[in-house]
N, C-alpha and C positions, 0 to 999 in steps of 0.2 A: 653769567652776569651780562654778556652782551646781547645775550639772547633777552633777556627781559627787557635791557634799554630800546634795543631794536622793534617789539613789542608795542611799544609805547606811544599813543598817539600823540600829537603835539598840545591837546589841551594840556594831558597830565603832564608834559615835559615842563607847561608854562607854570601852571599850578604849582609844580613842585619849587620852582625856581622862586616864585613868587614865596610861597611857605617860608625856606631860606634865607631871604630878605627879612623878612618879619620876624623870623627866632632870632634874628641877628641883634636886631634890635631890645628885646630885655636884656641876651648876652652884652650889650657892648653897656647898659644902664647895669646892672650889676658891676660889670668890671672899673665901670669909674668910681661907685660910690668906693670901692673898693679901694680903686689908686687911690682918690683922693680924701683927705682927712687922716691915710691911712689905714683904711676899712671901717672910720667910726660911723661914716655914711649908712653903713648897715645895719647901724642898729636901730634905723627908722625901721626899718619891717619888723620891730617889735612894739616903737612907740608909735607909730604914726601907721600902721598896717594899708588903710582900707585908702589915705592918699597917696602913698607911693605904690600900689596896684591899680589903682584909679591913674593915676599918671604914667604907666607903663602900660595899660590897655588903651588909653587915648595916643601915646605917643606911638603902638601897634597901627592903629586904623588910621593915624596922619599916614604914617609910615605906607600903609596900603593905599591911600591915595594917591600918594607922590608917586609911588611903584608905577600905579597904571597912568597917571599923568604922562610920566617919564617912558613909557611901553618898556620899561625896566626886563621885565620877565618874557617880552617878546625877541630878546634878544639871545641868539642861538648861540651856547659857548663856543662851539668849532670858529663863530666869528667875532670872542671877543678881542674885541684890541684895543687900542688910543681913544677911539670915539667912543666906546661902549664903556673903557674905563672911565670917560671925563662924565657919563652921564652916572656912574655909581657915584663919584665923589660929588654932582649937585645933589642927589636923592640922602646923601648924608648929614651936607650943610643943610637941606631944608628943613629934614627931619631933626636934624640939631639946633636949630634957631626957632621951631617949634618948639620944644622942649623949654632951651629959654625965657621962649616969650610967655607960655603956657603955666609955668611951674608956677610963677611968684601972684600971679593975675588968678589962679582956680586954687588955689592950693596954699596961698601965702606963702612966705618965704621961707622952705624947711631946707634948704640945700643953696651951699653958695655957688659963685659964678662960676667956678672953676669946674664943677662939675659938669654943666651943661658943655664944656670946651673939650672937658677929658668924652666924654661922652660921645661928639661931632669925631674927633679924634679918630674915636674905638671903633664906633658903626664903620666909617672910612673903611677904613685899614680893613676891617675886618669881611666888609662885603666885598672888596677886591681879591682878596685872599683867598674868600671863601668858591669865589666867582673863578679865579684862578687854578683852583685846586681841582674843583669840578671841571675845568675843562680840560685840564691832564691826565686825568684818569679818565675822562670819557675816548682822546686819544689814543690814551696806550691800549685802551681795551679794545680800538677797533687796531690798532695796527699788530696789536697780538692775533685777534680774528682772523686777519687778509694778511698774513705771512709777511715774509720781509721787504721789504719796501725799498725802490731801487734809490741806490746811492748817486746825487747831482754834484756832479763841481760846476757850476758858473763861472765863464767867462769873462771877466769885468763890475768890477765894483761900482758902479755907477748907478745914476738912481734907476734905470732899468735894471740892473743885475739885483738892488738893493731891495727892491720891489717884489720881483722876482721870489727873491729867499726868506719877505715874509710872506708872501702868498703860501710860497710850501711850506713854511713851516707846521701848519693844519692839515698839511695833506694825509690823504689815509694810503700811497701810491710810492708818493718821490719825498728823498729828504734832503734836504740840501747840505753838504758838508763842509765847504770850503769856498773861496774868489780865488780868480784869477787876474793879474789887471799886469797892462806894462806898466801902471804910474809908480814908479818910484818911491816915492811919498805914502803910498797907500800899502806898500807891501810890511809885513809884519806885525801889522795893525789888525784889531778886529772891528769889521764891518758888518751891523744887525745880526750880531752875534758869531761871526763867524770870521776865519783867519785867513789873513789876504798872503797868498805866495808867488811869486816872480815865477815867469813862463816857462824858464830854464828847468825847473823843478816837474814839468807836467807829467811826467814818465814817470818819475819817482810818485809823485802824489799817487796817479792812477792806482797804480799797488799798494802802497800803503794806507791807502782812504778807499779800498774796494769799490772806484769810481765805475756805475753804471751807464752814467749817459754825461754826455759835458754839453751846456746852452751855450751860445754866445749871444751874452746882452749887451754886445756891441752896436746901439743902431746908426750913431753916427759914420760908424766905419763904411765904406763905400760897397756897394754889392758886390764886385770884383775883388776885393780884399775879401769879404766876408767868404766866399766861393773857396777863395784862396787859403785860409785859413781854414776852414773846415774839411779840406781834400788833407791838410797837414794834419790835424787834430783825427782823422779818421785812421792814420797810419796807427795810431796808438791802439787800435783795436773796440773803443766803444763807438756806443750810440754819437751821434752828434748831432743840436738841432740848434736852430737860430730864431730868433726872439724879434721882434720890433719891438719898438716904442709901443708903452701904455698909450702915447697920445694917436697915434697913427693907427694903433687897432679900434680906435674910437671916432678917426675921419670918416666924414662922409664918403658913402660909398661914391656916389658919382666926383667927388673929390678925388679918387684915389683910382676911377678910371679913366678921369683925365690925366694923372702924370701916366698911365702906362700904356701910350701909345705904341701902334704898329710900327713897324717898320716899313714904308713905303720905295719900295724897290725903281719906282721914275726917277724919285730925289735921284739915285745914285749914275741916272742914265748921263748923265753930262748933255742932254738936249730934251726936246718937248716929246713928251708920247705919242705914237701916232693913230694910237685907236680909235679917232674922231674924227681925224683925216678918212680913214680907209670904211665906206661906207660897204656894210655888207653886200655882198649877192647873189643877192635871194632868188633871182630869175631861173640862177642854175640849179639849186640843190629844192627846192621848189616844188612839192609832188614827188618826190623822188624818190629810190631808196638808196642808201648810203653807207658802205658799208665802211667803219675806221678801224683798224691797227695800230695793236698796242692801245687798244680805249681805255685802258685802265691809268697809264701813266700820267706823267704831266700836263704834258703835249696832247696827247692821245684824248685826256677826258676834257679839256679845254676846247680840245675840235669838236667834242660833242655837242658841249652847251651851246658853242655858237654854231651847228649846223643847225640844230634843234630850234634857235629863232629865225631860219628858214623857211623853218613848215617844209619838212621833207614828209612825204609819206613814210618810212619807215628809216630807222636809225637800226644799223647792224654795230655790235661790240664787239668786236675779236681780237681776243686776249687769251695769254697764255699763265697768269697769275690767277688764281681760282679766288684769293682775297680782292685783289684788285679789281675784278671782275663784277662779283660780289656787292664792292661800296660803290663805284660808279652805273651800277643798274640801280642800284637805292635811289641813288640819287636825279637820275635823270626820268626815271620813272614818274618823280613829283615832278620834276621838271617840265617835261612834256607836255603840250596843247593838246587838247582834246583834237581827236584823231587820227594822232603820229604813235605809232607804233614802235616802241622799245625791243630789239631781240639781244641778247644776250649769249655769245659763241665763245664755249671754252675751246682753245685749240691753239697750236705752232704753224707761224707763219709756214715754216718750213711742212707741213703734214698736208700734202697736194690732196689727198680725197678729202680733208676735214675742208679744208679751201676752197675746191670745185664742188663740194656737196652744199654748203654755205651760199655762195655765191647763185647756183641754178634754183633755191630751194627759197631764197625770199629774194629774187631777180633786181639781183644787186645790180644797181646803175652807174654808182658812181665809185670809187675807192681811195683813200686818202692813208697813205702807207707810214703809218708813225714809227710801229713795231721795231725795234733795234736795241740790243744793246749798245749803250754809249757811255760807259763806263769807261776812261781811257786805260790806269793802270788793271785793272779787273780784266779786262781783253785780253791786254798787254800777256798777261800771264794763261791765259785762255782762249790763244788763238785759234785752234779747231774750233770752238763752241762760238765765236765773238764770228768767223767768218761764214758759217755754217747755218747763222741765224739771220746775218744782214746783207749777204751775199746770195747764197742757194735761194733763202728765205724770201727774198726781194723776185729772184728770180722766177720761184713757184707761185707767189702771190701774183707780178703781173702776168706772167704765160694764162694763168686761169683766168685772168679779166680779160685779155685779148680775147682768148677761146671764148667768154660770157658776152662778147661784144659792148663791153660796156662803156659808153662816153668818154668818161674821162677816167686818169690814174694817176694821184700827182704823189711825188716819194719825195718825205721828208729826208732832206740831208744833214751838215753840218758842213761849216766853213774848216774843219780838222781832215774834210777831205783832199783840199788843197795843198799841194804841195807835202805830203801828210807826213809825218815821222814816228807815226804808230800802227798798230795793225788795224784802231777801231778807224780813224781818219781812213785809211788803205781800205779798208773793207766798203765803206760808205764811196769811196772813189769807186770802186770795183759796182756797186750798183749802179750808181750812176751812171757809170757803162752801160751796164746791162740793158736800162732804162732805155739810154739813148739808141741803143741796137733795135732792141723790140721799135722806138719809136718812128724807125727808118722802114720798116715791115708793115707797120700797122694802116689800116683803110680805114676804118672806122672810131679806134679807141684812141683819142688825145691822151699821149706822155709830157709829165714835166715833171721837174724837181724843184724844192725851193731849199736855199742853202741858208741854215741860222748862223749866227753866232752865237752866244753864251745865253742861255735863258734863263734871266732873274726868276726867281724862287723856282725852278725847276724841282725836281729831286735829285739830290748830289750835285748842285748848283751852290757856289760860291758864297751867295749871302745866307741860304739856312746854314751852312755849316760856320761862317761867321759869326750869326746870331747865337748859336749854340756855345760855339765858344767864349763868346762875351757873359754869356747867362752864367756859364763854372768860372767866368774871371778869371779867361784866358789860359795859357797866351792866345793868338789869333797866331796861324802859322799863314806863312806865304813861302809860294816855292822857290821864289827868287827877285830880286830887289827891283829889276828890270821888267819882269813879266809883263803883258799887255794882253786885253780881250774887247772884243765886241760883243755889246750886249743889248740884248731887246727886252721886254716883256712878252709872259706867256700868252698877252691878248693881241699883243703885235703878229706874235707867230702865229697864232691862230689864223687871225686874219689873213696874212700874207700869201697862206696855205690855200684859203679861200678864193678869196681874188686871182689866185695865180692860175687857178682850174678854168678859171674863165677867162683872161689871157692867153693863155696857152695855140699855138699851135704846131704844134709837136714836139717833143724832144728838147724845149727850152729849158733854161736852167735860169730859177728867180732868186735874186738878193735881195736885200732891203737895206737903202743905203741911211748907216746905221750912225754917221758919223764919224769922229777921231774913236780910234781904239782908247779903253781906260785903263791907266796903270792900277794893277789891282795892289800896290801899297798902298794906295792914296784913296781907296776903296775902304782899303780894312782901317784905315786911319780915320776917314769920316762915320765907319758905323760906327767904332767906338765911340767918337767925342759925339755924335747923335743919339748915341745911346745914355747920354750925360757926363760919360768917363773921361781922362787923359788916359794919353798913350804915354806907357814906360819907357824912355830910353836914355840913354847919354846924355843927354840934355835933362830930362825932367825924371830924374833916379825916383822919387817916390810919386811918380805917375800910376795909375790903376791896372793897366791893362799893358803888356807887351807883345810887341806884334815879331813873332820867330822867323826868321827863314830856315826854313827845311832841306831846299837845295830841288831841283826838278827831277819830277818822276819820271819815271821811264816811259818814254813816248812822247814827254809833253815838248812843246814849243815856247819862245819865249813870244814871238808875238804873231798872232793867226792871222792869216788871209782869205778875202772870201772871193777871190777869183785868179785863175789860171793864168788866163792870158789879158790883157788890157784892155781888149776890145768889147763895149756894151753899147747895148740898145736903149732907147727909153720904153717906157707903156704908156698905157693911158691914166698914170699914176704919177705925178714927177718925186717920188719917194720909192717905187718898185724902178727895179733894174733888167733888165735881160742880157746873160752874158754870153757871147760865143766862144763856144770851147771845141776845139777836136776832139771824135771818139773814136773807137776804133772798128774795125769791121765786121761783118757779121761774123766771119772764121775766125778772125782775132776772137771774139768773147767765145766765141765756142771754143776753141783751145784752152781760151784762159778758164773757164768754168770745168771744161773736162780736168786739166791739170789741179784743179781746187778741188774737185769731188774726188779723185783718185786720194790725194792726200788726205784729208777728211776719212775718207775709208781705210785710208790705211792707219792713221793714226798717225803720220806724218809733219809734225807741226816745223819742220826745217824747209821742207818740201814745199808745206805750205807757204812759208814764208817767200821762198823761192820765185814761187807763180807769181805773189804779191810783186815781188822788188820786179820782175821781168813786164807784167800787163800794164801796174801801174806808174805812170809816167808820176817822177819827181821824187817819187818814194826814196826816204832816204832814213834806214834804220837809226834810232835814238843814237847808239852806242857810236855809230858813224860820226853824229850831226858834233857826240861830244870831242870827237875828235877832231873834225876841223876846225871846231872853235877852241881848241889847244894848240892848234899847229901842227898838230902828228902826222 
């Protein structure tokens, strides 16, 4: 049977619809002479034959009139409902008020008034019925076709849930069984056919109503609650999806890409940006070749784009992520002025032939050392591999720019080297060194360093992991109530990095004076309420979003410093810094490197630790730090 409706092209579906209309019509003229009088109406088709078939063939062809007037038979059953029935009951009064006017005017008066009413009546009734019936069997035959069909419980009774469930109720897919609402008032009730039950019950329903997938046609509820309740709803083992508003899937798009702005990471700086201040220069990197470390990263592909509006002769990428590597040669590729040449080096800072083969083979001139893990607790746990990569690593990479004779070398640091209480901070002190030793040997090659603090949208930077958290509706965790950070932008560091190559002579170490440090509660507090939410707490208990302390990881600080000792220079920048610090001697690093490579070989990570807390000054393990701030 389905197979022949399926068949069917849509003239014959209208055709036929139409046919059904019009037999309806003698049926519902029969049926009333019949109600009325008692059936003695009928015994006109014996005395009067040729006018009451004359008046049953005219009141047919009104009838087909009004049908196509009305697109009656254009209307597809899977979509009949409210609007399609109000249009079968005018096509009834009209064809019944024809009949009416019709009978006494052509036919003289064989039939009283009552008739023409039973008649209006009959038709009625009887093409909704008929209309009705047909589109339940057209139903069940497809949903016996397409097997069984997954079981909905909805979320809230409201006119999106209510909408919702009759949309599905035509579906050949999803069938909707049941509401769910917190209102009170609405529970035990049935809503567009269907029984509304209190939340407490959702476990129970689940099993008893073979629930496949649950919606929440919740849209007034806040996006953080919404996250929120569906991380709950997901425990219960179904499908779970989430609904807007009929009216908001129907906003204009540019409507609805104005509410969902970016998040702009200066808002958060507590000062003015300074990327408009810091004018590139271009003199240096200029014809060049250039080679960067770690180009895949944040930092790393950031230094690209703005070397590349240098107009360097050739951009080197050396990277040790094969995906990383991959998307930022895509993409600088398009970037590229005609000219400048893109190379692409897969390889470990740490792999001295992949380094000096790189370097003599497209006569790298300049190098700018991004390359580091800086992961704190990640290190923390992976000390051989964390020291091994930003130490040795640091160490191989400039020894072969020295031996390349190359201009400049500037190594990205971090202000977690100062005074550091972890291995990653410890390690990046430990090149630092390195840096500075070579820089005290070198004739030709200019060493520096520039030390960041926290870089807005970094990766594994503070605000993507914010925003992520705000988009599941929280919580937002923070390590600790007190915590404090300095933070730049990725176009700041860039630049800083830039500029510092050509400052530089020798062995300097560059800041960027970055402002007051930001409490990062009052961080995660403004991206919520910027992301339109309230923050949950003691004060506002049905607030959106709650911001957790977790308590500090191992290694961290509660508030970071980006210099040693006190003493600074200015540049030719009054936002760039130059800070004088002691290093240590050329035998010092050679001890402290030898005593790292031994360990590292041996697989020694106490060992290692060891050489850490002895070379570098200040170093004071976590576990320490939490001790003197107990009193122990």
């Amino acid at each position: 049977m389905l197979r022949i409706v399926t068949a069917m092209g849509r003239l014959q579906k209208q055709l036929i619809l139409l046919a059904v209309d019009l037999a309806l019509i003698p049926a519902a003229f029969v049926l009333a002479l019949t109600v009325d009088a008692e059936g003695a109406g009928l015994s006109l088709f014996v005395s009067r034959p040729v006018e009451l078939w004359g008046l049953i063939v005219l009141m047919t062809g009104v009838g087909a009139l009004f049908s196509h007037l009305l697109d009656l038979h254009r209307v597809q059953l899977k979509a009949y409902e409210q609007q399609a029935v109000l249009r079968t009951v005018i096509f009834a009064l009209l064809v019944g008020f024809a009949s009416a006017l019709v009978q006494p005017l052509l036919f003289a008066r064989m039939l009283p008034a009552t008739t023409s009413v039973i008649f209006t009546m009959a038709l009625m009734i009887m093409s909704v019925t008929a209309r009705f019936a047909m589109r339940n069997l057209l139903i069940d035959l497809y949903r016996r076709g397409g097997g069984r069909r997954k079981r909905v419980l909805i979320y809230g009774a409201g006119q999106t849930g209510v909408q919702l469930a009759s949309a599905l109720k035509t579906d050949d897919a999803l069938e909707p069984v049941a509401f769910v609402d917190d209102n009170p008032t609405l529970q035990k009730m049935m809503v567009a056919g269907l029984p509304v039950h209190a939340p407490v019950r959702l476990e129970a329903l689940v099993k008893e109503l073979e629930v496949d997938r649950m919606v929440i046609a919740m849209p007034s509820l806040s996006r953080p609650k919404q996250a929120q309740l569906t991380r709950r709803l997901q425990g219960l083992g179904v499908e779970v999806r989430t609904l807007p508003s009929f009216s908001v899937l129907l906003e204009d798009a540019g409507e609805l890409k104005d509410r969902l702005q970016p998040v702009d990471p200066v808002a958060y700086l507590g000062r003015r940006g300074l990327e408009r201040d810091m004018e590139g220069m271009h003199v240096l990197y200029e014809g060049k070749s250039v080679m960067v470390s770690g180009a895949g990263g944040s930092i790393g592909s950031e230094l690209c784009r703005q070397v590349l509006s240098c107009g360097p002769r050739r951009l080197v990428l050396y990277e040790l992520s094969e995906l990383a590597l991959y998307q930022v040669e895509r993409e600088l590729i398009d970037l590229a002025p005609a000219g400048v040449e893109v190379v692409a080096v897969l390889g470990s800072v740490t792999d001295e032939d992949t380094v000096t083969r790189t370097m003599a083979l497209h006569e790298v001139e300049i190098v700018l050392h991004a390359a580091a893990y800086k992961h704190v607790p990640m290190v923390e746990r992976n000390p051989l591999s964390g020291l091994m990569n930003n130490v040795i690593g640091t160490r191989t990479l400039a020894e072969a720019a020295l031996a390349r004779g190359v201009s400049h070398f500037v190594l990205i640091s971090t202000d977690k080297a100062v005074r550091p209480t972890n291995i990653m901070g410890a390690s990046k002190r430990l090149a630092e060194l390195v840096i500075q030793d070579l820089a005290t040997r070198s004739g030709s090659t200019r060493f520096s360093m520039v030390r960041f603090g926290n870089v807005l949208g970094s990766s594994g930077s503070v605000i993507p992991l914010f925003e992520e958290q705000i988009g599941r509706g929280g919580p937002v965790t923070v390590t600790h109530r007190e915590v404090t950070r300095y933070f730049m932008t990725i176009g700041e560091a860039a630049r800083l990095v830039l500029i510092a190559g050509s400052f530089t002579e020798g062995g300097d170490v560059f800041v960027l004076d970055m402002g007051k440090p930001i409490p990062i509660m009052k961080l995660a507090r403004d991206m919520i309420e910027a992301s339109g939410y309230s923050v949950r707490d003691e004060e506002t208990p049905d607030g959106d979003i709650e911001i957790r302390i977790t308590g500090l990881r191992p290694g961290e600080k509660l508030h970071e410093e980006l210099l040693i000792g006190a003493q600074m220079l200015g540049t030719h920048h009054p936002k760039i810094l130059r800070a004088l610090e002691g290093h240590l001697s050329q035998i010092e690093v050679a001890t402290a490197l030898k005593a790292l490579r031994g360990a590292i070989e041996t697989g020694d990570a106490e060992a290692a630790r060891e050489a850490v807390r002895r070379w570098v000054d200040g170093y004071t393990p976590f576990e320490e730090t939490l001790a003197d701030e107990a009193g122990l």
